[in-house]
Structure formats: C-alpha cells, structure tokens
C-alpha positions in Angstrom: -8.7 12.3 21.7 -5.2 12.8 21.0 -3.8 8.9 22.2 -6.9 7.5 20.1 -5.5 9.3 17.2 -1.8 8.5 17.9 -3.4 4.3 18.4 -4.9 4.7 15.1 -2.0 5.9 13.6 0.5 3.1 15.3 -2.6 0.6 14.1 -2.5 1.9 10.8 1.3 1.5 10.6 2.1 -2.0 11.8 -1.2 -3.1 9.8 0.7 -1.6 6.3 3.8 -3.1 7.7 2.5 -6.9 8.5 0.7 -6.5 5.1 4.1 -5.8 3.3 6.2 -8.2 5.3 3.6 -11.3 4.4 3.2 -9.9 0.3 7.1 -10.3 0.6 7.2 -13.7 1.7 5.7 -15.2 -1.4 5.6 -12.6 -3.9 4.3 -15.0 -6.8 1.3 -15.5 -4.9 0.5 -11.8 -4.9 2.0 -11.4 -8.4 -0.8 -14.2 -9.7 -3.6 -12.3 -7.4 -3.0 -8.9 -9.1 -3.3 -11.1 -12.7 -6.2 -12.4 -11.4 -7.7 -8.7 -11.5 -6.7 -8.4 -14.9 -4.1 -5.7 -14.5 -1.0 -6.9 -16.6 0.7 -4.3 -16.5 0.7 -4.1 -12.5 2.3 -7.6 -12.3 5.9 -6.0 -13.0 5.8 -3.6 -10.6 4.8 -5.9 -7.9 7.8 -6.1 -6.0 8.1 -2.2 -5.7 4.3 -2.5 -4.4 5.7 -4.5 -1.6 8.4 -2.0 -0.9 5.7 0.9 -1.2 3.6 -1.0 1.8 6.2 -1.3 3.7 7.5 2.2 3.5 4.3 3.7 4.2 4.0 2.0 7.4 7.5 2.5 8.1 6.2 6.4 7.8 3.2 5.8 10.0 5.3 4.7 12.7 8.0 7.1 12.7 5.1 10.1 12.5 6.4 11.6 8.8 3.3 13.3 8.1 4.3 14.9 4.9 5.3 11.5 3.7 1.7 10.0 4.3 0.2 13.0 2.7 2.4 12.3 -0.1 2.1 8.6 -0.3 -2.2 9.2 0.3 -2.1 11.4 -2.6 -0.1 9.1 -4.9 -2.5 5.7 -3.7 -5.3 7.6 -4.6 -4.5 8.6 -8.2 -3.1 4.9 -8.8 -7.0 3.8 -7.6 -8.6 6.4 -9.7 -6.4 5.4 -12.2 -7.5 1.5 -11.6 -10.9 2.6 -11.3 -11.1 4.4 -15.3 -9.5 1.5 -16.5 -11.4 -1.0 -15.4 -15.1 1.0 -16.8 -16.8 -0.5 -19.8 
C-alpha cells in the first residue's frame, strides 16, 4: 500500500511538472486558452501559473507535504473562486 501511494505521488509530480514545462514553452497559447474561458483578469498572472505548476510538482517529488497541503488549499479556493464567478 505504501509504494502505490509513494507511485501516485511520483505520478502526480512529474505529471504537474511535464504540464508546467509544456505551458512554458508557448505561453501565448495558454495565455489565449485562459481568455477563451473568459477570465481576463487570469491572463496576467499566467506566467506565475506556470511557475505555480511547476513548483508544486517540484514539491511532489521531493515529498514537502506541508507544501502540497498548502498549495491544495490555495488551488482549491482559486477554483471556488472560479466557480462563483462564473454563476449566472
């Protein structure tokens, strides 16, 4: 149970990671994707997104666990955040 959990977490990380490392290749692509959401706002902080990703899986990988907790917590109050702005 314990080197499924420690997979998941490696999977986890290099998933975040290879995420980040493509958003950073062409960050005008993922700049126009977030417009296409209708988030303006969100478009200038794009590139710190990126670095965010990155980090996080970074953390994964090198087993911070008060950083994930951390970086869980502040994901999910920028998707309930998302989620009131976007109800009619």
């Amino acid at each position: 149970m314990k080197k499924r959990i420690l997979f998941e977490t490696y999977f986890l990380g290099f998933i975040f990671l290879l995420s980040g490392f493509i958003k950073s290749t062409d960050t005008t692509l993922f700049i126009q994707t977030i417009s296409m959401y209708g988030i303006k706002y969100i478009e200038y902080a794009a590139p710190v997104i990126i670095i965010i990703e990155i980090y996080i899986g970074l953390a994964f990988l090198l087993q911070k666990n008060k950083y994930q907790i951390t970086i869980f917590g502040l994901f999910f109050i920028l998707s309930m955040q998302n989620a009131i702005l976007r109800r009619p």
